[in-house]
C-alpha positions as CSV (number, residue, x, y, z in Angstrom):
1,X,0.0,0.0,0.0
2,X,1.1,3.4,-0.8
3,X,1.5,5.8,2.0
4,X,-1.4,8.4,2.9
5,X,-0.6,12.1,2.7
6,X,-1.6,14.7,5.7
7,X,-3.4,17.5,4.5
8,X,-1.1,20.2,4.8
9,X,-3.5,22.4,6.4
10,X,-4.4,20.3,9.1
11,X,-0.4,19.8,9.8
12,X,-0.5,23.8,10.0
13,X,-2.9,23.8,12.4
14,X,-3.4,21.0,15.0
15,X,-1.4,19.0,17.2
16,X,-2.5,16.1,19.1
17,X,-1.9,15.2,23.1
18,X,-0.8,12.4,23.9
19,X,-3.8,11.0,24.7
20,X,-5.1,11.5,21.8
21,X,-7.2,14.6,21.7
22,X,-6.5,17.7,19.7
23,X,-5.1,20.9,20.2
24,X,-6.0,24.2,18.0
25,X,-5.5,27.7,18.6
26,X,-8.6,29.7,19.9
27,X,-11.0,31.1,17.5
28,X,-12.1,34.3,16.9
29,X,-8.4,35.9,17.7
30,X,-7.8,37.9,13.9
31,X,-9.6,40.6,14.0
32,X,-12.1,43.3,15.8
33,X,-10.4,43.1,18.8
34,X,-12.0,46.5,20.0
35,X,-15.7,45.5,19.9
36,X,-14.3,42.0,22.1
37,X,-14.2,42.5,26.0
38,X,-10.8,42.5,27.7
39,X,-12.0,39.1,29.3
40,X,-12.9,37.4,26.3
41,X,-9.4,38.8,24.6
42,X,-7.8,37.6,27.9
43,X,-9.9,33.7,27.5
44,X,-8.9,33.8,24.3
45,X,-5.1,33.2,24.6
46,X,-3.5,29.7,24.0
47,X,-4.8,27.3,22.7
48,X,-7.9,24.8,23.0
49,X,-8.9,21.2,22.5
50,X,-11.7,20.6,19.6
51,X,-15.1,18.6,20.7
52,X,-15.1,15.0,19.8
53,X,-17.4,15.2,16.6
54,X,-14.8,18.0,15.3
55,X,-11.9,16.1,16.3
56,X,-13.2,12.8,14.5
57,X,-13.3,14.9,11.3
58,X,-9.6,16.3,11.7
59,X,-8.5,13.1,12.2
60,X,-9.5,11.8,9.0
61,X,-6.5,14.0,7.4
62,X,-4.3,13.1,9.6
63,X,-3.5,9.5,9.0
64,X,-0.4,9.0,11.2
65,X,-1.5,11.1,14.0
């Protein structure tokens, strides 16, 4: 069998723990920061893990983990 390719943009922007679940950065961090509260711009740093129905559908492009 040939190998499977990652989707590039999923390499870009997810990592997985070790236990399996996956990390992204938080949404809603590009623009119109002035209309956000400082709380939610302070919330906002870091990064987050996805829900399990969205993390079953990035790991479909990312065969090797």
């Amino acid at each position: 069998m040939p190998k499977l390719k990652t989707k590039s943009g999923v390499k870009k922007r997810f990592k997985l723990t070790k236990s399996g679940k996956v990390k992204a950065g938080q949404a809603g961090k590009r623009h119109g920061m002035i209309k956000r509260t400082n709380k939610q711009i302070r919330n906002k740093r870091g990064t987050t893990i996805l829900c399990s129905a969205d993390a079953r559908i990035v790991k479909q492009f990312m065969p090797y983990g």
